[in-house]
KOLMARRO-367905 format. One record per residue (C-alpha): residue in one letter; y, x, z; residue number from 1. Coordinates in nm, 3 decimals, padded with zeros to 5 digits, always signed. Example, Ala and Ser with C-alpha at 12.3 -4.5 7.8 and 13.67 -1.06 7.14 Angstrom:
{rest->A | v->-00.450 | u->+01.230 | w->+00.780 | nr->1} $
{rest->S | v->-00.106 | u->+01.367 | w->+00.714 | nr->2} $
This chain:
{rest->X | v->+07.854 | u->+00.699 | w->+08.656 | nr->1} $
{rest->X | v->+07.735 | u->+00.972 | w->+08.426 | nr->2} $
{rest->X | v->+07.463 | u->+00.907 | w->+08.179 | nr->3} $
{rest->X | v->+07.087 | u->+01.070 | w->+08.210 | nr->4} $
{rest->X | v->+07.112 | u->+01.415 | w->+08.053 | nr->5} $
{rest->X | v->+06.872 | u->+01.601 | w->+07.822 | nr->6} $
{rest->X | v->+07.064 | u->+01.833 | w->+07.639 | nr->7} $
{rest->X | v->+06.879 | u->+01.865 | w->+07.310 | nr->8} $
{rest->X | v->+06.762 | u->+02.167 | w->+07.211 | nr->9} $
{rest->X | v->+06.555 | u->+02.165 | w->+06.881 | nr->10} $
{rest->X | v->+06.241 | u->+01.949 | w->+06.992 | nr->11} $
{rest->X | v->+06.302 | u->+01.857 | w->+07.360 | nr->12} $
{rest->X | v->+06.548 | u->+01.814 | w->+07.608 | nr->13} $
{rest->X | v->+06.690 | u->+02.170 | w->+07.825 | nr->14} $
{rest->X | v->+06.442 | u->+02.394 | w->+07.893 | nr->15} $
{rest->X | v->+06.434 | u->+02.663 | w->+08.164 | nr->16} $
{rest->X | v->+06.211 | u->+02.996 | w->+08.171 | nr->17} $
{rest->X | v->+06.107 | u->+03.143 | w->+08.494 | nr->18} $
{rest->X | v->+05.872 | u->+03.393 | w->+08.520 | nr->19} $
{rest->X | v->+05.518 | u->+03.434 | w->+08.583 | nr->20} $
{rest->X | v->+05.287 | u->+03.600 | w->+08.893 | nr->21} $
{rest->X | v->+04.965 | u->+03.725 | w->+08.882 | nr->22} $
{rest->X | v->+04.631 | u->+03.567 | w->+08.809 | nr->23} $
{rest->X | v->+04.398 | u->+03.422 | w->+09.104 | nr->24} $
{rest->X | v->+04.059 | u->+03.311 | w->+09.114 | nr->25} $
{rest->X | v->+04.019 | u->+02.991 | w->+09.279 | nr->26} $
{rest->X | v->+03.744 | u->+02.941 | w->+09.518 | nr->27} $
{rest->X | v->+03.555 | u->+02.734 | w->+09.321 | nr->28} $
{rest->X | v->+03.574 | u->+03.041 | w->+09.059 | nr->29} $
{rest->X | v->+03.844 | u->+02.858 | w->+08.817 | nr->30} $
{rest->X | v->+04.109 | u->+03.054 | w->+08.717 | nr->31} $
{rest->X | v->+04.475 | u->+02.995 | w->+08.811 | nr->32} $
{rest->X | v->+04.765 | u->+03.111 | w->+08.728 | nr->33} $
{rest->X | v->+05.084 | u->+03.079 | w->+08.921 | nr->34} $
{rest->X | v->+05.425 | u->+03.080 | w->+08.796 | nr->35} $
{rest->X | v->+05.772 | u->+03.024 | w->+08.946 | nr->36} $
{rest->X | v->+05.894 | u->+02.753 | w->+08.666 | nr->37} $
{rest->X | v->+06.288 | u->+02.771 | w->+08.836 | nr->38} $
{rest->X | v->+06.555 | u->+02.850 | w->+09.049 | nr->39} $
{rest->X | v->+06.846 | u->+02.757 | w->+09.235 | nr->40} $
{rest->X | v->+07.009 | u->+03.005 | w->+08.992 | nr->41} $
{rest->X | v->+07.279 | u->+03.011 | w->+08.711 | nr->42} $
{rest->X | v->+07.027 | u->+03.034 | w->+08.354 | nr->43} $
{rest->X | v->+07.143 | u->+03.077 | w->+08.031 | nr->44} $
{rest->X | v->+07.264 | u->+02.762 | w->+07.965 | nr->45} $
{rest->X | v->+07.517 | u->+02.837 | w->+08.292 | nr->46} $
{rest->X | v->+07.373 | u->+02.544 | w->+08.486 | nr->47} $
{rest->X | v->+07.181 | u->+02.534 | w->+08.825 | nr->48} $
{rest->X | v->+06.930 | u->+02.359 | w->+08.969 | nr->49} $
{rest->X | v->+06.888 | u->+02.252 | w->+09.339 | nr->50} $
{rest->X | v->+06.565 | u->+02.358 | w->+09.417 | nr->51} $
{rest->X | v->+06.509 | u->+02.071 | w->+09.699 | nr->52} $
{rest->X | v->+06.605 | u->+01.795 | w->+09.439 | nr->53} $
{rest->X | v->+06.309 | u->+01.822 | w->+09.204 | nr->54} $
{rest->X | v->+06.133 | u->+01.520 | w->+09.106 | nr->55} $
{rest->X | v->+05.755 | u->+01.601 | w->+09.118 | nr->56} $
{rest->X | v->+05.583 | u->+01.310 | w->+09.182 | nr->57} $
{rest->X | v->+05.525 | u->+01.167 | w->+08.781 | nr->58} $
{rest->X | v->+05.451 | u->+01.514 | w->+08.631 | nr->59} $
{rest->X | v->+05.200 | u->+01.553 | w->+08.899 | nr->60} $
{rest->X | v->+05.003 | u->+01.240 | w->+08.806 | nr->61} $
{rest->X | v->+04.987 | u->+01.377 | w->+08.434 | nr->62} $
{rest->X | v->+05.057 | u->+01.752 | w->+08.499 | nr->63} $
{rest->X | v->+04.969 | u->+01.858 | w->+08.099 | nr->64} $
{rest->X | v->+05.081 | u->+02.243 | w->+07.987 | nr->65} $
{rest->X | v->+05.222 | u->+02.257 | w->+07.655 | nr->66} $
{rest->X | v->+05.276 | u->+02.577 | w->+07.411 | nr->67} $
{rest->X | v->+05.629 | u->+02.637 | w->+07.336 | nr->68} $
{rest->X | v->+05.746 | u->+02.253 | w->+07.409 | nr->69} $
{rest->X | v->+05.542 | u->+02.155 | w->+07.128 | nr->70} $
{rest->X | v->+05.467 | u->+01.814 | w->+07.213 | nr->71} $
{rest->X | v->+05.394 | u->+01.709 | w->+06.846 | nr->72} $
{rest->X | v->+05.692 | u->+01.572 | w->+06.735 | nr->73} $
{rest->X | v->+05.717 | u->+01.781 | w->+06.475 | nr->74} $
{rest->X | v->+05.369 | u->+01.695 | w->+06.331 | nr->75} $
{rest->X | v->+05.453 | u->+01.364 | w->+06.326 | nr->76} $
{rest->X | v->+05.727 | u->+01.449 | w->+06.088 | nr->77} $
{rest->X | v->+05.538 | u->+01.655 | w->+05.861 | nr->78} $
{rest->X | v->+05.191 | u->+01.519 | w->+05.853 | nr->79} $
{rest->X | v->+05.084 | u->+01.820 | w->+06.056 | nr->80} $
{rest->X | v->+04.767 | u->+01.805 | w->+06.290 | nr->81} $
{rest->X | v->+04.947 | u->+01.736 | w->+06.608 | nr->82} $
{rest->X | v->+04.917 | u->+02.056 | w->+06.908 | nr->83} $
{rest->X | v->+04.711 | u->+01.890 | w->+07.276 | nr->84} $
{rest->X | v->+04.790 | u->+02.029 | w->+07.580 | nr->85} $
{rest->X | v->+04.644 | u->+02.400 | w->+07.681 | nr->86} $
{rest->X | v->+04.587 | u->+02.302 | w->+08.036 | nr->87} $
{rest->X | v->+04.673 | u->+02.120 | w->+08.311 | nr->88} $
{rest->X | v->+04.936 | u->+02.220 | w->+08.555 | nr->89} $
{rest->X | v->+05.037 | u->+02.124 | w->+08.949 | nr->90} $
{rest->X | v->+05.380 | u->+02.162 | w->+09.043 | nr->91} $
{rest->X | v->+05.535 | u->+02.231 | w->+09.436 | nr->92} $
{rest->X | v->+05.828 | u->+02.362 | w->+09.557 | nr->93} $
{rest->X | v->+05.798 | u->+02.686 | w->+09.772 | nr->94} $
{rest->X | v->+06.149 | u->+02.855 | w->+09.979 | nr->95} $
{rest->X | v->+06.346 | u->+02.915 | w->+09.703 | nr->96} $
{rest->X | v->+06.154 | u->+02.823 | w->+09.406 | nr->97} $
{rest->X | v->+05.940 | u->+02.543 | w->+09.208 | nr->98} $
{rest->X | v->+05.652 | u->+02.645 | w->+09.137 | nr->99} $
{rest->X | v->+05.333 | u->+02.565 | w->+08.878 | nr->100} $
{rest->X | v->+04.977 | u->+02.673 | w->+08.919 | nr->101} $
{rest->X | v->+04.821 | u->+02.657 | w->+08.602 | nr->102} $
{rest->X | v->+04.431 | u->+02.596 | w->+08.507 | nr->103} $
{rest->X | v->+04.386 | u->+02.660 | w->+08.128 | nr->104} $
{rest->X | v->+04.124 | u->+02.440 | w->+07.884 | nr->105} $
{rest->X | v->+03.827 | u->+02.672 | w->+07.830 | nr->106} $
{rest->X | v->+03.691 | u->+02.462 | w->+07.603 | nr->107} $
{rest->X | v->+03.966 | u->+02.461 | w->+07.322 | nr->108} $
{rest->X | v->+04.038 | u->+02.821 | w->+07.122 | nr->109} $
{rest->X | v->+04.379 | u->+02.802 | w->+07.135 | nr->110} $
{rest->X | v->+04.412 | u->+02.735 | w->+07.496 | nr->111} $
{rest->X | v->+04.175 | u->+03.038 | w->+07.470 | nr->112} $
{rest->X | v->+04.411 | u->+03.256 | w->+07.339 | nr->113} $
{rest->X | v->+04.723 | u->+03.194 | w->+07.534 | nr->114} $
{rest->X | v->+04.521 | u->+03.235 | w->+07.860 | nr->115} $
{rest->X | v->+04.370 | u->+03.572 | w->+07.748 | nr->116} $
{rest->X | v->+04.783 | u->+03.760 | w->+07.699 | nr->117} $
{rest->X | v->+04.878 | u->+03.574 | w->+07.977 | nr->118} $
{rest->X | v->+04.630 | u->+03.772 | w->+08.144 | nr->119} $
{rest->X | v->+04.663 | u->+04.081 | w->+07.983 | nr->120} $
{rest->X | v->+05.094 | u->+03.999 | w->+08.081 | nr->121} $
{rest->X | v->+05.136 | u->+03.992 | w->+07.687 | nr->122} $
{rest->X | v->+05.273 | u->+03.602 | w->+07.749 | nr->123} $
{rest->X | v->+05.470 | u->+03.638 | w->+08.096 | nr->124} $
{rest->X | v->+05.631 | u->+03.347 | w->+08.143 | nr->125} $
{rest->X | v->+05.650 | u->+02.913 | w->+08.204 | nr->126} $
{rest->X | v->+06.017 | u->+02.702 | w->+08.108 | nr->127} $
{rest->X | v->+06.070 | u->+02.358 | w->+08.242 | nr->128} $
{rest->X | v->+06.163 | u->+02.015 | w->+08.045 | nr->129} $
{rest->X | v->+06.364 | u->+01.772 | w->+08.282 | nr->130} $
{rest->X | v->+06.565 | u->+01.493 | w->+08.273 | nr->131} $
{rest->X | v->+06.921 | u->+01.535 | w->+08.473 | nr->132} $
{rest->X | v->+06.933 | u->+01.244 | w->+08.704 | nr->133} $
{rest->X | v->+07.259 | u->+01.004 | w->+08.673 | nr->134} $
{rest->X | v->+07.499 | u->+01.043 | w->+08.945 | nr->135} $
{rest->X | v->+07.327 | u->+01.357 | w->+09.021 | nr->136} $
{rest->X | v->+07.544 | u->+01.592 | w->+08.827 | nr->137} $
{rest->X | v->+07.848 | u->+01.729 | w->+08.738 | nr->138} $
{rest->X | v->+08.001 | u->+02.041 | w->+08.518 | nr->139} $
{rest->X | v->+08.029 | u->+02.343 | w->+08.703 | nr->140} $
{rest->X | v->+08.290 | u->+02.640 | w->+08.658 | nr->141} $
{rest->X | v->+08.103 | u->+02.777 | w->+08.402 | nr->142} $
{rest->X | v->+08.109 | u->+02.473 | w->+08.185 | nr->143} $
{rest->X | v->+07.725 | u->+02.433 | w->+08.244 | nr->144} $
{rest->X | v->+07.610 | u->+02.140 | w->+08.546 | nr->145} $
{rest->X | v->+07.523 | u->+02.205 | w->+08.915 | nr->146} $
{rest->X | v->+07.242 | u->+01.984 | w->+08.882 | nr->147} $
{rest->X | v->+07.151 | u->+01.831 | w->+09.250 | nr->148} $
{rest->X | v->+06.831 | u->+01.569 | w->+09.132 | nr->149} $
{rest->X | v->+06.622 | u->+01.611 | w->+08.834 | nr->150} $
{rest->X | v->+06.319 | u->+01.497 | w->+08.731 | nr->151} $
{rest->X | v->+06.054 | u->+01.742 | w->+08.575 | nr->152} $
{rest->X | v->+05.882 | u->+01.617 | w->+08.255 | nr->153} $
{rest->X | v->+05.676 | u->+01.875 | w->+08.108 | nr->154} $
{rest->X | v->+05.623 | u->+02.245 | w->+08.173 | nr->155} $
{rest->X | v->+05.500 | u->+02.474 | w->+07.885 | nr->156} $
{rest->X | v->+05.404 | u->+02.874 | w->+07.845 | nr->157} $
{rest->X | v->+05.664 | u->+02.999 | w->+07.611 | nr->158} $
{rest->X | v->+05.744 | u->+03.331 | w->+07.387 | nr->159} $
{rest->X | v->+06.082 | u->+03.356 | w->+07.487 | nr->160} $
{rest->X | v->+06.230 | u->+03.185 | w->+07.830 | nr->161} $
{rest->X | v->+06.566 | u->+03.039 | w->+07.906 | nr->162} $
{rest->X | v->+06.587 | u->+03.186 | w->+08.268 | nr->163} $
{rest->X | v->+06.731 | u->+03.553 | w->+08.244 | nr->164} $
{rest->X | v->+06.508 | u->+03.624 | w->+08.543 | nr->165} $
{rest->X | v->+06.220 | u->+03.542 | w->+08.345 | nr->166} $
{rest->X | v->+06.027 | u->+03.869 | w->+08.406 | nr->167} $
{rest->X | v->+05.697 | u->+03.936 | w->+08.526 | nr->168} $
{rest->X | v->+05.685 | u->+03.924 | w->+08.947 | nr->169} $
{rest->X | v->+05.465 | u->+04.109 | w->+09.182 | nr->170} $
{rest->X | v->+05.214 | u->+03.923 | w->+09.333 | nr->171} $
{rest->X | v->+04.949 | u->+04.015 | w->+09.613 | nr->172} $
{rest->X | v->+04.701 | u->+03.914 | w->+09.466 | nr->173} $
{rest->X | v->+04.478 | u->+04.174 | w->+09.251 | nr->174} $
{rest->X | v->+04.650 | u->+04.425 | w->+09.111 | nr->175} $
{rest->X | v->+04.919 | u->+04.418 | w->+09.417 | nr->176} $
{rest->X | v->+04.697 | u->+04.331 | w->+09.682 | nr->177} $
{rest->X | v->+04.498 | u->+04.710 | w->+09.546 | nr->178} $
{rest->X | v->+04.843 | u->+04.863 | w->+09.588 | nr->179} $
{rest->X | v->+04.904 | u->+04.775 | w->+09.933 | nr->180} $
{rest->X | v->+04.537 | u->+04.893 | w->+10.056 | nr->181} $
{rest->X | v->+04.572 | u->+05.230 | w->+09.827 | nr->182} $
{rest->X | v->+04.948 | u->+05.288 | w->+10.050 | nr->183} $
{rest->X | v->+04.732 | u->+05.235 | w->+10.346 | nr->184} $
{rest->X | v->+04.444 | u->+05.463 | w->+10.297 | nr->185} $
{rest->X | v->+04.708 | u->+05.769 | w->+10.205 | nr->186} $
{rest->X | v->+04.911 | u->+05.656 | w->+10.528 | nr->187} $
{rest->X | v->+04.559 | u->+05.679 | w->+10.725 | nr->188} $
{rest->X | v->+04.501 | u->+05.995 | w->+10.546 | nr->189} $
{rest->X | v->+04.843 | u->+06.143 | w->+10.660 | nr->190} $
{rest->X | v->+04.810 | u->+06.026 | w->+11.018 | nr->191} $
{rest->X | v->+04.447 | u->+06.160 | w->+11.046 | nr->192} $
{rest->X | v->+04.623 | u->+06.514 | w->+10.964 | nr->193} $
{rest->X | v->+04.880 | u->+06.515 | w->+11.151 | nr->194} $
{rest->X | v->+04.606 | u->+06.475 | w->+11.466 | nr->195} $
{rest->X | v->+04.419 | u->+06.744 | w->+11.312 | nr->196} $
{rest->X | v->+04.722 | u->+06.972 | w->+11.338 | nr->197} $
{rest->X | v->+04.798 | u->+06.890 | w->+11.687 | nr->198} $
{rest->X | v->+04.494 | u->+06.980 | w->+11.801 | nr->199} $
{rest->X | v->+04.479 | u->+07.291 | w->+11.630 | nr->200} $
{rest->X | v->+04.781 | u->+07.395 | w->+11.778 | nr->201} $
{rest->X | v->+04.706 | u->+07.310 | w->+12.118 | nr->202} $
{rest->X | v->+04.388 | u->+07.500 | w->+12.030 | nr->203} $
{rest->X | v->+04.544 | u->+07.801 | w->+11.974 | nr->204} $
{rest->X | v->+04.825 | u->+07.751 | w->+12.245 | nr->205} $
{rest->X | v->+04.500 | u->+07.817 | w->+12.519 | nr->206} $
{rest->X | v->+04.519 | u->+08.179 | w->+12.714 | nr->207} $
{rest->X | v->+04.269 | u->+08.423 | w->+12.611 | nr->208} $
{rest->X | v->+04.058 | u->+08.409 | w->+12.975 | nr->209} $
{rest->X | v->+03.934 | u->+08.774 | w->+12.868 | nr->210} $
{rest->X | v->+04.275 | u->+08.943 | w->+12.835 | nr->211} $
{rest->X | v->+04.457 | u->+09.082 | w->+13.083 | nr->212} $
{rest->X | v->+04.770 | u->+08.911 | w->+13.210 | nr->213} $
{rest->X | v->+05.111 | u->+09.104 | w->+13.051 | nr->214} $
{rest->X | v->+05.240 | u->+09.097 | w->+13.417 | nr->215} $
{rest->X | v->+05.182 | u->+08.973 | w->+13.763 | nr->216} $
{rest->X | v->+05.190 | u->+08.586 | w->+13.778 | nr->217} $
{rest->X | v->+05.487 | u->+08.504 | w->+14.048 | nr->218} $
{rest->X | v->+05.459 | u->+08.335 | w->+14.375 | nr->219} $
{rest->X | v->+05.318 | u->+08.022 | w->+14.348 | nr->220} $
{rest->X | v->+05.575 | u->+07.903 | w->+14.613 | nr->221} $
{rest->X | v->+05.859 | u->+08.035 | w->+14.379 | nr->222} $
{rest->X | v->+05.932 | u->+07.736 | w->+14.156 | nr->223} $
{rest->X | v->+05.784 | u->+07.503 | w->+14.358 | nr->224} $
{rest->X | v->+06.017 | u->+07.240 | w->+14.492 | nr->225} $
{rest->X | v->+05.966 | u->+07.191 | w->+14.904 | nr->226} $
{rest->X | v->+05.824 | u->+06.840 | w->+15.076 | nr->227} $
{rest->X | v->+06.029 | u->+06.563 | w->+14.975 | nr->228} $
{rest->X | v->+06.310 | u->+06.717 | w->+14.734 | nr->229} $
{rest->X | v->+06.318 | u->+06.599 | w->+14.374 | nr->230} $
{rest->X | v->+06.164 | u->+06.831 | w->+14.125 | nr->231} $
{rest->X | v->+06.442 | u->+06.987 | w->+13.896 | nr->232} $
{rest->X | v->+06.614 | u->+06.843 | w->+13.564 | nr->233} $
{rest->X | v->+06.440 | u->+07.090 | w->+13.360 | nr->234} $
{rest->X | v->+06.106 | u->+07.061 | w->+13.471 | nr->235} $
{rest->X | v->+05.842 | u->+06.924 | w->+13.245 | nr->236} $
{rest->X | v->+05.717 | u->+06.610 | w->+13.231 | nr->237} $
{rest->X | v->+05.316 | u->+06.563 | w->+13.302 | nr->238} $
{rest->X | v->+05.285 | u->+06.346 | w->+13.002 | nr->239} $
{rest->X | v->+05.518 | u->+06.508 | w->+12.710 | nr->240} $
{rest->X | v->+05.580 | u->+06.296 | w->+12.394 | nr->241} $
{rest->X | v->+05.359 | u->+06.551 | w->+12.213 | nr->242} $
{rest->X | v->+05.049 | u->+06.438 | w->+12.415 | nr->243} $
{rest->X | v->+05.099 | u->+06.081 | w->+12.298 | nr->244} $
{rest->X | v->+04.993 | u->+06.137 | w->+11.951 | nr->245} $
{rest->X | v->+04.632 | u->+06.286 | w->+12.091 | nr->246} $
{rest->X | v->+04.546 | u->+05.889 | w->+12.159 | nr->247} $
{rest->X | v->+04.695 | u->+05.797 | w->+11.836 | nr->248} $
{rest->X | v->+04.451 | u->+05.514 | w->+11.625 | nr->249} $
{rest->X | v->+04.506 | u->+05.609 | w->+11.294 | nr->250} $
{rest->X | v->+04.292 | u->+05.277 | w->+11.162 | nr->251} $
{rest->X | v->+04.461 | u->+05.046 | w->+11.414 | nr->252} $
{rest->X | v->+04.843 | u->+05.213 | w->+11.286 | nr->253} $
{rest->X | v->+04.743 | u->+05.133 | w->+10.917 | nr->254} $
{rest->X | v->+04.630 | u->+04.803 | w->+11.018 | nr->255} $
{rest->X | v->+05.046 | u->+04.767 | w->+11.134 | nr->256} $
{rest->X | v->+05.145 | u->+04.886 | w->+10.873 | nr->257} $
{rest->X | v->+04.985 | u->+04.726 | w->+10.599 | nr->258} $
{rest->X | v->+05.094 | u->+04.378 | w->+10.773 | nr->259} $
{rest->X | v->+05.431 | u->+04.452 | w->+10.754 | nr->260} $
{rest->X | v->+05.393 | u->+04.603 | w->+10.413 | nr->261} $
{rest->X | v->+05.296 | u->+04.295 | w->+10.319 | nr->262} $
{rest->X | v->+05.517 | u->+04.042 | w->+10.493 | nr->263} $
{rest->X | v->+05.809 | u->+04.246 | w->+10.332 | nr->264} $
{rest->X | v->+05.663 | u->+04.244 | w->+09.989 | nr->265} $
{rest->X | v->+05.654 | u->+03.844 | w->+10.043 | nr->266} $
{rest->X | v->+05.970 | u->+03.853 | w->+10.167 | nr->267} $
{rest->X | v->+05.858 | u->+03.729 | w->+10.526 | nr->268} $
{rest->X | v->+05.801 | u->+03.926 | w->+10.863 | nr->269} $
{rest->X | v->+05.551 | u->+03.597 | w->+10.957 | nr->270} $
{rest->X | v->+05.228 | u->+03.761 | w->+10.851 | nr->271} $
């Protein structure tokens, strides 16, 4: 049975990048930040993690941010003032990804600091320490592991992530949510137009009443079908296609499409 595996690297076992979303404010007015902390993905280190087989339930309970993975064993060997936690984190697993919402300490400096270029997207991104569960594991064609159960043991903001899809993702909220209703005012504006135009035209398409006619209208009984015979192939149609933009809601046809807009952004057609 293989051994528990934690892959050294400097300070701390592996640790895995992922990248992170856009700044909320909570209802209660604290600010959170979520991340996506990893994927089902090859990293850098050529393993992969299954998604489903994360091991939540003791970070959780203790949930503590670090900077870097500096957990203060290196102050311990030099005598150094030893780094706390920046904040506190809560971890879940969402489709394809685990997650992190992060709450940062306002009441320490350094915390401080991180939180304000995570904001401005100056600090983009979370990486996971874990412990590879035995029996749970095994190398992979790439000579990493296809990892099935692991257990997550700390999560910290870092400088440089493992995960080479550790780049800054869209979110909804703020910045993106601003985007969406900006798309939806223009499509409004270009829908609100378009009726304009229509009605110009039809405005224009009226007979002057003063002017004479060019020539004698024909016989009204000359294209007129008899009793009871269909009218002909050609004729046309009472209510054209044209006429069905007249009733056209432009608000209501935004509301559509900003729904969709954003069910595809979050890669659902649910909303």
């Amino acid at each position: 049975m293989p051994n528990p595996l934690t892959r050294s690297l400097q300070l701390a076992a592996v640790r895995k990048g992922a990248a992170a979303l856009t700044a909320v404010e909570a209802g209660s007015g604290r600010r959170v930040y979520t991340f996506r902390a990893s994927d089902g993905d090859f990293d850098r280190y050529s393993d992969r993690l299954n998604v489903k087989g994360w091991r939540i339930d003791g970070y959780n309970a203790n949930g503590v941010v670090l900077f870097n993975h500096d957990d203060g064993a290196h102050s311990a060997i030099t005598g150094a003032e030893p780094p706390l936690p920046i904040g506190k984190g809560r971890v879940y697993v969402e489709n394809d990804a685990l997650m992190i919402d992060v709450e940062f300490d306002d009441e320490d400096d350094f915390a401080k600091r991180v939180e304000r270029k995570v904001a401005k997207g100056i600090l983009n991104a979370v990486s996971v320490r874990y412990l590879m569960l035995p029996g749970h594991y095994r190398q992979n064609e790439r000579g990493g592991f296809d990892c099935d159960a692991q257990e997550l043991l700390e999560v910290s903001i870092v400088t440089i992530p493992a995960n080479a899809r550790a780049v800054r993702a869209k979110s909804l909220d703020g910045e993106g949510e601003d985007i969406v209703e900006r798309i939806a005012r223009r499509v409004v504006e270009l829908l609100d137009a378009r009726a304009e135009a229509k009605a110009d035209d039809d405005e224009n398409d009226k007979p002057d009443a003063s002017a004479e006619p060019a020539e004698k209208p024909a016989p009204a009984n000359e294209s007129k079908p008899t009793e009871g015979e269909p009218p002909p192939a050609n004729a046309p149609k009472a209510d054209d296609e044209d006429d069905k933009t007249k009733g056209l809601d432009a608000a209501e046809a935004a509301k559509v499409f900003v729904k969709a807009f954003k069910g595809y952004i979050r890669g659902s057609d649910k909303e």
